[in-house]
C-alpha positions in Angstrom: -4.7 20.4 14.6 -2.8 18.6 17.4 -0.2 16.2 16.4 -2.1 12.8 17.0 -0.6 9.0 15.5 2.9 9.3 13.6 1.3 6.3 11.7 -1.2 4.5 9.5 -2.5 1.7 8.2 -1.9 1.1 4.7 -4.3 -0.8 1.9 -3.8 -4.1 2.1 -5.4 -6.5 -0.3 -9.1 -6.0 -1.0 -10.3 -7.2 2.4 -7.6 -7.3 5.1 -8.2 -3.3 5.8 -11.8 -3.0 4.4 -13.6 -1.9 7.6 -10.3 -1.2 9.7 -11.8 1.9 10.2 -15.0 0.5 11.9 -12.6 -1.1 14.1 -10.1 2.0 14.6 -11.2 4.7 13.7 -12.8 5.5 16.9 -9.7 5.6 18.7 -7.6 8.1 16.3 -5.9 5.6 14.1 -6.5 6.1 10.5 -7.1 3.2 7.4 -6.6 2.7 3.8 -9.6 1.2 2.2 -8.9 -0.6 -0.8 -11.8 0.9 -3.6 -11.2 -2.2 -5.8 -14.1 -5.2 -5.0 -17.5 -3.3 -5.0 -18.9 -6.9 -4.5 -17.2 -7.8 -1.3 -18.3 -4.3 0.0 -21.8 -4.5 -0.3 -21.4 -7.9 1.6 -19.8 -6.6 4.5 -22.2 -3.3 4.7 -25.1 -5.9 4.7 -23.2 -7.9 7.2 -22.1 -5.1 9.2 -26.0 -3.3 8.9 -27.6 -6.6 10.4 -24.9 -6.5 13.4 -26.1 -3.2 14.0 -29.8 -3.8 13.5 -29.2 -0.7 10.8 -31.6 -1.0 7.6 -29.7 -2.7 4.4 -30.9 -1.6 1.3 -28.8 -3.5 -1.4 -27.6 -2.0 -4.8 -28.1 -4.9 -7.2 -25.6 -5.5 -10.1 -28.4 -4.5 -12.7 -28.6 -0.8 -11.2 -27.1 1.5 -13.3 -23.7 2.6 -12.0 -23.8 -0.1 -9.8 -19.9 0.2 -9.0 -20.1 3.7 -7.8 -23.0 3.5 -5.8 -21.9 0.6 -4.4 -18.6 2.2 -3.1 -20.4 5.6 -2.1 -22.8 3.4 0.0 -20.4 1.6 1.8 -17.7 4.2 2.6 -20.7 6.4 3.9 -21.8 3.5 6.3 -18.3 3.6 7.4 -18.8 7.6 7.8 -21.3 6.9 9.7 -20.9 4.4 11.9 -17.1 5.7 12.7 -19.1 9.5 13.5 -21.3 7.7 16.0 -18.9 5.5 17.6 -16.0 8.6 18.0 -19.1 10.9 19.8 -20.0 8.2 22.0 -16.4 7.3 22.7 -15.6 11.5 23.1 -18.7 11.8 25.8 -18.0 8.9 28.0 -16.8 9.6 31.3 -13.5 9.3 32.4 -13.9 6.3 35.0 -11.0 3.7 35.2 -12.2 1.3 32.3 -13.6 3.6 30.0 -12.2 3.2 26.3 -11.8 7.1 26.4 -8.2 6.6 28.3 -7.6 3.4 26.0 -7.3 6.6 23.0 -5.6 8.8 24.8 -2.8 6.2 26.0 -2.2 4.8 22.3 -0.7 8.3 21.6 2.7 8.6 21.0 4.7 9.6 24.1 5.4 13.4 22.2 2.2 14.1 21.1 0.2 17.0 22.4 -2.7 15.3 23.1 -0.9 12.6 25.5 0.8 15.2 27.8 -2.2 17.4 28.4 -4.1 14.0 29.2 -0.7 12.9 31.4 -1.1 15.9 32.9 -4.8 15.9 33.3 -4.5 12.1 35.1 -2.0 13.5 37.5 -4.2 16.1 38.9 -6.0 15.6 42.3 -7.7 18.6 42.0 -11.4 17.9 40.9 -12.4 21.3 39.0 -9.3 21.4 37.4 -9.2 17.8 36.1 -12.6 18.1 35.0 -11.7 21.5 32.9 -8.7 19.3 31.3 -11.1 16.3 30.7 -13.6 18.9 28.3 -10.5 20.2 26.9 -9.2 16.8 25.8 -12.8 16.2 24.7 -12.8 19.1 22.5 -9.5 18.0 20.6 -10.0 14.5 20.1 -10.3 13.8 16.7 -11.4 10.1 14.9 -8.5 8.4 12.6 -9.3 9.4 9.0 -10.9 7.0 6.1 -8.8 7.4 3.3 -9.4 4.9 0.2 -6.8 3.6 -2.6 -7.1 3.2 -6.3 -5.1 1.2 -7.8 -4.7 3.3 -11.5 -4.4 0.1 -13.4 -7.1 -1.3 -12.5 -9.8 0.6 -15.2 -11.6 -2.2 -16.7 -13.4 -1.1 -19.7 -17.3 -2.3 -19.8 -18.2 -1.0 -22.9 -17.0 -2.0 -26.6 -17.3 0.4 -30.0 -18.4 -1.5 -33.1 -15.0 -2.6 -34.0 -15.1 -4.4 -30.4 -12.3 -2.3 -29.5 -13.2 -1.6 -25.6 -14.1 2.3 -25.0 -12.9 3.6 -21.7 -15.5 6.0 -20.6 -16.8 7.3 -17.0 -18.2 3.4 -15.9 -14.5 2.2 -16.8 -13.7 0.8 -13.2 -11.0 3.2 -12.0 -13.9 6.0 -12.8 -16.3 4.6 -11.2 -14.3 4.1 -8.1 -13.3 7.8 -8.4 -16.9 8.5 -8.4 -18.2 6.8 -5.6 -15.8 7.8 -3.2 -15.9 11.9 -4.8 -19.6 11.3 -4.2 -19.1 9.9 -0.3 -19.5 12.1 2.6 -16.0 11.4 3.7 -13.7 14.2 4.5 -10.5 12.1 4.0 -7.9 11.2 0.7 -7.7 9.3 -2.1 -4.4 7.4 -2.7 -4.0 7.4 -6.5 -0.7 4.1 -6.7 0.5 1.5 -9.4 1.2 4.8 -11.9 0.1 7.0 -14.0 -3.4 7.4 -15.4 -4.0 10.4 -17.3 -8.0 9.7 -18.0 -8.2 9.1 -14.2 -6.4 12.2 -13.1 -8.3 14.8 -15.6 -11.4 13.1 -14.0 -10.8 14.1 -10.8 -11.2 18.4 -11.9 -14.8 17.2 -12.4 -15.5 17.0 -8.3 -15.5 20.5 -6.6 -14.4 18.1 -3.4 -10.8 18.2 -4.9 -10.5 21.6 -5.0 -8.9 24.2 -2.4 -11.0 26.9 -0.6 -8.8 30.2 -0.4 -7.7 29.5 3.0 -6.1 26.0 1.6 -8.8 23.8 2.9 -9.9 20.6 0.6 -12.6 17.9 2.1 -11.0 15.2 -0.4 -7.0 14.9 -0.4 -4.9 13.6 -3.4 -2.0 11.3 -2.4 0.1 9.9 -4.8 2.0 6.9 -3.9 5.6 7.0 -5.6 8.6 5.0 -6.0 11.2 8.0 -6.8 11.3 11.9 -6.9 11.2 12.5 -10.6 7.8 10.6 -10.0 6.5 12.7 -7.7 7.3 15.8 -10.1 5.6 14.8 -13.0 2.8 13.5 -11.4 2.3 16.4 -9.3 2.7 18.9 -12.2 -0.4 17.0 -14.1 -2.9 18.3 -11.2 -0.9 21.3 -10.6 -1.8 22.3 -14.1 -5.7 21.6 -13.3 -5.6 23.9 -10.5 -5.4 20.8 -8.0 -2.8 20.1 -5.0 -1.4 16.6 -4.1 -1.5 16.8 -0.4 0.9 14.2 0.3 3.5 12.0 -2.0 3.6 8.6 0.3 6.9 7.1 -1.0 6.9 3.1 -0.9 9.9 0.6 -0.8 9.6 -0.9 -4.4 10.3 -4.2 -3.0 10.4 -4.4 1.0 6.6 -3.9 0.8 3.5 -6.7 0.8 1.7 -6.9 -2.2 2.9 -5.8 -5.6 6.5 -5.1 -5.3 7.2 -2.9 -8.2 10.8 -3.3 -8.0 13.5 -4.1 -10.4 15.4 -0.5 -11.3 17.7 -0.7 -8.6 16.0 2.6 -7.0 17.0 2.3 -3.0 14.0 4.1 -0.6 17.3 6.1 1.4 18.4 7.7 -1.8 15.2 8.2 -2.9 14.0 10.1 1.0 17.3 12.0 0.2 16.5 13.5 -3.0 12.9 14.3 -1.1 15.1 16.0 1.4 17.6 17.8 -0.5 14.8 19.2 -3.2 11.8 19.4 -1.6 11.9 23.1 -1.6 12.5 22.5 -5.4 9.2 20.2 -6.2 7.0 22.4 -3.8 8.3 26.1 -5.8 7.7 24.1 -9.5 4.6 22.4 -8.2 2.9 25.9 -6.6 3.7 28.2 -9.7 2.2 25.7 -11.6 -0.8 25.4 -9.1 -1.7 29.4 -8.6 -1.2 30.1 -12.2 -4.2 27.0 -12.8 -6.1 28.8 -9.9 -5.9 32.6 -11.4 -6.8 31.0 -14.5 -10.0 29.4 -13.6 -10.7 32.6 -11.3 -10.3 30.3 -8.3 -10.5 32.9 -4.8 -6.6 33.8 -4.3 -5.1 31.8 -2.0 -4.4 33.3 1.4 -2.3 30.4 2.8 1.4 28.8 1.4 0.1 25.2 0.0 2.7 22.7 1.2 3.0 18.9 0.8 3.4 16.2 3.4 6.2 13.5 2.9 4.9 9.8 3.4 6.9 6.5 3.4 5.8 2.9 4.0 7.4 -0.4 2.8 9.6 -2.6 5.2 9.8 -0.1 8.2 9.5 -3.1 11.5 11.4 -1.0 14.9 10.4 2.1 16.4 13.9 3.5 15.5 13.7 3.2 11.9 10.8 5.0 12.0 12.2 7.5 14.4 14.8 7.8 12.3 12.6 8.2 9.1 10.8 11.0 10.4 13.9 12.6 12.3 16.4 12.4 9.2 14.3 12.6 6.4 11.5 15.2 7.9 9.4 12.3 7.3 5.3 13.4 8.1 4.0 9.5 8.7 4.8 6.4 8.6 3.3 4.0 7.2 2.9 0.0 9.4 1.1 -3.0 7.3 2.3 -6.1 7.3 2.6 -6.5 11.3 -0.8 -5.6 11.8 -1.8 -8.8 10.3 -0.8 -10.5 13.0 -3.3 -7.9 14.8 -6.7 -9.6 14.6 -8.5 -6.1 16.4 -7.3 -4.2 12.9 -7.2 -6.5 9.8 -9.3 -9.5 9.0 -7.8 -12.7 8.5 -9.8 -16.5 9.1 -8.0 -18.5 11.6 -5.8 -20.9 9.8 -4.3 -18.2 7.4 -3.7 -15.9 10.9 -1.7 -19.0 12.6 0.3 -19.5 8.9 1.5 -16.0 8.7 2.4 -16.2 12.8 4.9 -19.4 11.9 6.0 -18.1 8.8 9.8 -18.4 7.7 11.8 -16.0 5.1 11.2 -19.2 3.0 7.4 -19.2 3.9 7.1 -15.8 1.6 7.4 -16.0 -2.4 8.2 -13.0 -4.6 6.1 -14.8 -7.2 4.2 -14.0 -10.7 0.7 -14.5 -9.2 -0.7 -11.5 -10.2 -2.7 -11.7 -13.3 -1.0 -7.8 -13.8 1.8 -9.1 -14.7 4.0 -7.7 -11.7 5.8 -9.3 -9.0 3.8 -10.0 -6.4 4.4 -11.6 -2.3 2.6 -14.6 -1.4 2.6 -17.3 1.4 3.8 -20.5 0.3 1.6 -22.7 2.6 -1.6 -20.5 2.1 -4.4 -21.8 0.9 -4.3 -20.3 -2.6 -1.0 -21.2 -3.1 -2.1 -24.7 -1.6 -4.8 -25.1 -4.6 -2.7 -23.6 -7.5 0.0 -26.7 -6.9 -2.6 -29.2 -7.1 -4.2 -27.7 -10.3 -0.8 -27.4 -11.8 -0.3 -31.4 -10.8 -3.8 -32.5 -12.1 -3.0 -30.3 -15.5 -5.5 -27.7 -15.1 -5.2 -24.6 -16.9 -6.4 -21.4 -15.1 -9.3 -20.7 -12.4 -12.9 -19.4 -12.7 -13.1 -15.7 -13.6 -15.4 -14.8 -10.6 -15.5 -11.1 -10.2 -13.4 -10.3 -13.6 -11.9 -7.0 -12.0 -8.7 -7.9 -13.7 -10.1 -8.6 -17.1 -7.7 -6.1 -18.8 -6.2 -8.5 -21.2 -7.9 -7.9 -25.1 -5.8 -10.0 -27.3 -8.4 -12.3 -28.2 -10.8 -9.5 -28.5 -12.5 -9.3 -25.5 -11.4 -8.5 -21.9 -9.8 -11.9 -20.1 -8.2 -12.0 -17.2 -4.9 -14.4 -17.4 -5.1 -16.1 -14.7 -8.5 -17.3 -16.3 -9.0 -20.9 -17.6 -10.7 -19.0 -20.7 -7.6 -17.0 -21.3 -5.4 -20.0 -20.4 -7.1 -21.8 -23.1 -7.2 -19.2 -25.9 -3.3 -19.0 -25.2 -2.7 -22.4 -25.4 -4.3 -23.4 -28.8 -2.5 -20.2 -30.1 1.1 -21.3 -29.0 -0.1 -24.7 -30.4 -1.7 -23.4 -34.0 2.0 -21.2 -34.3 3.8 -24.8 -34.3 5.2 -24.5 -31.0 5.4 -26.6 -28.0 3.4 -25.4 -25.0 4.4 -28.1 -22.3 8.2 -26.1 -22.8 6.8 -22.9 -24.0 8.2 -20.3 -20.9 4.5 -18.3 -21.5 2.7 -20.6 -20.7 5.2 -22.0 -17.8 4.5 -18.3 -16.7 0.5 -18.1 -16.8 0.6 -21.6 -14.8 1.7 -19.7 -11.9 -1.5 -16.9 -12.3 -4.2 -17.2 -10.1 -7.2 -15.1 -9.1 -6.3 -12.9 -7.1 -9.0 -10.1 -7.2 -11.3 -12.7 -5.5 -8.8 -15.0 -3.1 -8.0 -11.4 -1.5 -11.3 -11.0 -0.2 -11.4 -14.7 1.1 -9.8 -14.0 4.6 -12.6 -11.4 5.4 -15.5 -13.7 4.4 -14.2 -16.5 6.5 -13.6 -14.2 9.1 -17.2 -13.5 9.0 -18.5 -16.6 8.3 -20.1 -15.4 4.9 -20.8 -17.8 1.9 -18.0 -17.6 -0.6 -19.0 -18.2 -4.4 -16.2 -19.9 -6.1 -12.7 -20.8 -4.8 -12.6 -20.9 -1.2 -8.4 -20.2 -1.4 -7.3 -17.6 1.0 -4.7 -15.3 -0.8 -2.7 -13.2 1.8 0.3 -10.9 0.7 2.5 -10.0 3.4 5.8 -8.4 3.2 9.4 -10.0 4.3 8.7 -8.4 7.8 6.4 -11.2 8.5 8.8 -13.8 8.6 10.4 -12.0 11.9 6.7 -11.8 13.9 5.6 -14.5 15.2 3.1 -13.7 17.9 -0.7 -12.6 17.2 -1.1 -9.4 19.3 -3.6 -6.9 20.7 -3.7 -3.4 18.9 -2.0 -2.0 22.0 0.6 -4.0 21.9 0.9 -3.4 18.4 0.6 0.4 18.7 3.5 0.3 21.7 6.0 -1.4 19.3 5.9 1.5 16.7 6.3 3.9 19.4 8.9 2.1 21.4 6.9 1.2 24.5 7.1 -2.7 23.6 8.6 -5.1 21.4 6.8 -7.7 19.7 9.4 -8.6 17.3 10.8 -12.1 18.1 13.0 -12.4 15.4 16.9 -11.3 16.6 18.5 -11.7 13.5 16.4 -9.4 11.5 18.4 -6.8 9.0 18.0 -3.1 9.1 15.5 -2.3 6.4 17.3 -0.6 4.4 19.7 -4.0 4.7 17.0 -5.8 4.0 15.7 -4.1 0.9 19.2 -4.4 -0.7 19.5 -8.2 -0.4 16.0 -8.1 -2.3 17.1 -6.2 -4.9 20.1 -8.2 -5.4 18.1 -11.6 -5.4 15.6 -9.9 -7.4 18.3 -8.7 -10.3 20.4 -12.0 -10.1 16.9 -14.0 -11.0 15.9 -11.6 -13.6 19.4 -12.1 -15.2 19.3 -16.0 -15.3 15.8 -15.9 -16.4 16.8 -13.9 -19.2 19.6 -16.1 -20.1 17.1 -18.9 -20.3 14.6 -17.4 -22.7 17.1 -15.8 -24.9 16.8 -12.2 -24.0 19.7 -11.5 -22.1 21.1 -9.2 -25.0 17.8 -6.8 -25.4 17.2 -6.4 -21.8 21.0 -5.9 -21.0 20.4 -2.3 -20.7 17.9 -2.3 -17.7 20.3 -4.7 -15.6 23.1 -2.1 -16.3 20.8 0.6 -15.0 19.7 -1.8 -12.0 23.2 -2.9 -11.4 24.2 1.2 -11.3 21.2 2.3 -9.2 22.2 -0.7 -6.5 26.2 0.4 -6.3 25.1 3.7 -5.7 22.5 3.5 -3.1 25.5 1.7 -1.6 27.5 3.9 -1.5 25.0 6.5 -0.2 24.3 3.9 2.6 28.0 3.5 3.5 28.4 7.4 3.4 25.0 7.6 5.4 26.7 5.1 7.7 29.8 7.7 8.7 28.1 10.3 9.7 27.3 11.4 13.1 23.5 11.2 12.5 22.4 7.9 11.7 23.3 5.7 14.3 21.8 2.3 13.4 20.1 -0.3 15.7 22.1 -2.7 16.0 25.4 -1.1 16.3 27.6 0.5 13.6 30.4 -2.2 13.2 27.4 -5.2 12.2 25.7 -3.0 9.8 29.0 -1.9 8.0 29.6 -5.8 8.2 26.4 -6.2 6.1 26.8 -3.6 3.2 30.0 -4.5 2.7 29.1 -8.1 2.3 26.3 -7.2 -0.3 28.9 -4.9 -2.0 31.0 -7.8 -2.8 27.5 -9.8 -3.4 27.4 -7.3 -6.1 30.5 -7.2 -7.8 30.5 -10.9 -7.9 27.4 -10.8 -9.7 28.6 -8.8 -12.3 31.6 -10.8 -12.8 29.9 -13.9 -13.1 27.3 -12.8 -15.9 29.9 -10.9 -17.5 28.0 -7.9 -17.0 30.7 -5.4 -17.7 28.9 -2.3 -17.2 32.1 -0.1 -16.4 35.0 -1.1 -17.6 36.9 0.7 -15.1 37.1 -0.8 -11.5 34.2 0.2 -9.2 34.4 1.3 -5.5 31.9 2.0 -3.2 33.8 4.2 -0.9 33.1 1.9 2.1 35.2 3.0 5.2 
């Protein structure tokens, strides 16, 4: 296949990306599609289906295996509709406002596809330029509709006698699985958030997983990963089924919108390095693992090397880190999320919430403890959810209405809560109260006042967007990354599209770090709270172990950047002399952190090796 985008669009929330494909998909740019609200789905397909004058049929929550039809219904719509929207786009005629040369000139600059069509546009020759114009034609291809699963997500829905919840093939995650295995997409799943082992061995029961003998799979596995050692074991437990992970998409743990799952100190250079230095290593343990699971199960021998794509997303914001992503680190894609907020042609955000995120600030965007999952978690301090929680919080109210209950994972009162819930809130609070102590101090519940529901104030922006009736809160939740706070424009896709490549900038910020800067101030935030939180609630002594490791993993991502930094083949934006400026400022950022918690991890001095 031709070397098309560099990019993609990552999940974001349950809404912002939901149909980006109906929107892009068209035009070559492929979307993450976020398998987690089967409710808000089956809205938007019946939205979408009048739009189109196409026939709705809805799948009622009664139906059995709702969930999965749901999801196989709606990510076949998108099939589709994207199918018929690509052939029409593929046989319209070349004429000066056709959207065919709007695809062609999103390209990237080095792409195949761009220079034959350059070419093809610089001909004066008519039979010619008509023989170019069918062979462009016969390579276009639409962007691709990959979905995400978030693996902790696996609500139970069943209970045994005991009430003890039983996690069988309706458990959410599964059903997900299932609906999109049962789709007519030819695309990936993107299996993030960790490890689950029930999930995994569930997807050997879909012949759409599994590799013809000349390496050809209709349904991808990506995994998304925070380090190498990840990736290995991870990879090793399909391996061992006889199934290939087609791509490990590396994320920032903390530069990144959303869940940040940060807080080990892992840095995403040293963490592309190892992926650089050992790839041959994880592709030799992953394939002998792999064939020996194919001879096994008397799979056709394979007549191709299987091979792995390297993905990275989280915090990426000029055209030259991601040049220099895919140049240094042999990088395959990128991946772009948080700008394209502020892109109302590829995400879906209602009005007010758009012109928020436009004016907001680095103080504008909270690494918070919204999430009901109990990880950190971005948020915009003047959105609309965050708007209602503080007034909730000042009236005394405890919790929100469970609407949807995807995140009802919680069974310590013997049956699945969310914690953001006022149910759960309650329960909690009479508990804390019947064990004699004081919940108005208590720094539980201090915690669980800050919960809200996300699951449901995700899909808010969409519904707005659309004009569709919203059942309980009305709250917009949006989760951008840090990189909002240095866009401040709204922009069309193409001039979206011509930042990544370098054609245009849209940034308006001057003053924004390198991201792997940028990442490191996080971290160092991040571990300094942690540490003064855990003072506070007496735990400083049992968690003084993680800090250490945090503390080590920071100094030596460092001191990789600083080494990264001398040689001849990183050459930061920016100019050498400011980014050296920067590191060595959060080196001593660093050391005076340790010294003023008394966190004396080494007892011999430390150096960086900075030059």
């Amino acid at each position: 296949m031709p070397l098309a985008h560099t990019f993609y669009i990552p999940v974001m929330g349950t809404g912002f990306t939901l149909d980006a494909s109906l929107k892009l998909a068209h035009l070559g740019i492929p979307s993450v599609v976020s398998l987690v609200d089967d409710v808000l789905m089956e809205q938007i397909r019946e939205h979408h289906c009048k739009i189109l004058k196409e026939e709705f049929e809805p799948i009622k929550a009664d139906e059995p295996d709702c969930r999965a039809k749901r999801i196989t219904a709606y990510l076949n719509f998108l099939e589709r509709q994207v199918k018929r929207k690509f052939e029409a786009l593929r046989q319209s005629d070349f004429h000066p406002k056709s959207e065919i040369h709007k695809y062609f000139r999103l390209l990237p600059d080095e792409a195949p596809l761009k220079k034959l069509y350059l070419k093809m546009m610089s001909l004066t020759d008519a039979q010619e330029k008509k023989r170019l114009q069918e062979d462009l034609r016969k390579k276009m291809q639409p962007g691709r509709i990959d979905v995400n699963i978030m693996t902790k997500i696996d609500r139970a829905v069943a209970t045994d006698e005991g009430g003890r919840p039983v996690y069988d093939k309706f458990s959410s995650a599964l059903a997900a699985l299932r609906g999109f295995a049962q789709s007519n997409l030819n695309s990936a799943v993107i299996f993030s958030a960790g490890v689950n082992k029930r999930l995994y061995s569930y997807v050997s029961e879909f012949a759409d997983f599994y590799a013809d003998s000349t390496g050809k799979v209709k349904k991808e596995i990506i995994l998304k990963v925070n380090d190498f050692r990840s990736a290995l074991t991870q990879g090793k437990i399909f391996a061992k089924k006889g199934l290939w992970v087609s791509a490990f998409r590396v994320e920032s743990g903390l530069n990144c919108g959303g869940h940040a799952f940060g807080g080990q100190g892992k840095l995403l250079g040293p963490v592309l390095e190892e992926f650089r230095s050992k790839g041959n290593e994880l592709l030799d343990n992953l394939k002998n693992l792999y064939l020996q699971a194919r001879h096994k199960s008397g799979a056709e021998v394979l007549r191709v090397e299987p091979r792995f794509r390297v993905e990275v997303q989280g915090g990426i914001g000029t055209a030259a880190e991601d040049k220099f992503l895919r140049d240094y680190y042999g990088v395959d894609k990128t991946g772009w999320a948080t700008p394209f907020l502020l892109c109302p042609e590829a995400t879906n955000l209602d009005e007010k919430t758009l012109r928020l995120l436009a004016e907001a600030k680095q103080e504008d965007v909270l690494l918070s403890q919204t999430s009901p999952l109990g990880v950190l978690y971005y948020t915009l301090r003047n959105g609309s959810a965050e708007t209602a929680k503080r007034l909730r919080k000042k009236q005394g109210v405890n919790g929100v209405d469970c609407v949807k209950g995807y995140l009802r994972l919680n069974w310590e009162f013997k049956k699945p809560l969310c914690p953001a819930s006022k149910v759960y809130q309650k329960l909690k609070i009479e508990a804390i109260k019947a064990s004699g102590l004081d919940p108005l101090t208590h720094p539980e519940v201090r915690m669980l006042a800050e919960k809200d529901c996300i699951c449901h104030q995700l899909g808010n922006g969409v519904m707005q967007k659309y004009n569709l009736e919203i059942k309980g809160s009305s709250g917009v939740a949006v989760c951008p990354g840090p990189n909002i706070a240095y866009y401040s424009k709204i922009v069309s896709l193409e001039q979206m599209i011509d930042h990544i490549y370098g054609r245009n900038n849209i940034m308006t910020s001057k003053d924004r770090p390198h991201m792997f800067i940028k990442e490191l101030m996080i971290s160092i935030d991040l571990l300094q709270t942690s540490i003064v939180r855990s003072i506070e609630e007496d735990k400083a002594d049992r968690e003084a172990k993680a800090f250490q490791s945090c503390y080590e993993n920071l100094f030596q991502g460092l001191s990789y950047y600083f080494g990264l930094l001398a040689s001849k083949e990183w050459v930061p934006e920016g100019g050498r002399s400011e980014i050296e400026k920067q590191f060595k400022q959060l080196e001593t950022r660093l050391l005076d952190l340790k010294q003023k918690f008394k966190l004396v991890f080494d007892p011999k001095p430390q150096t960086s090796g900075a030059v």
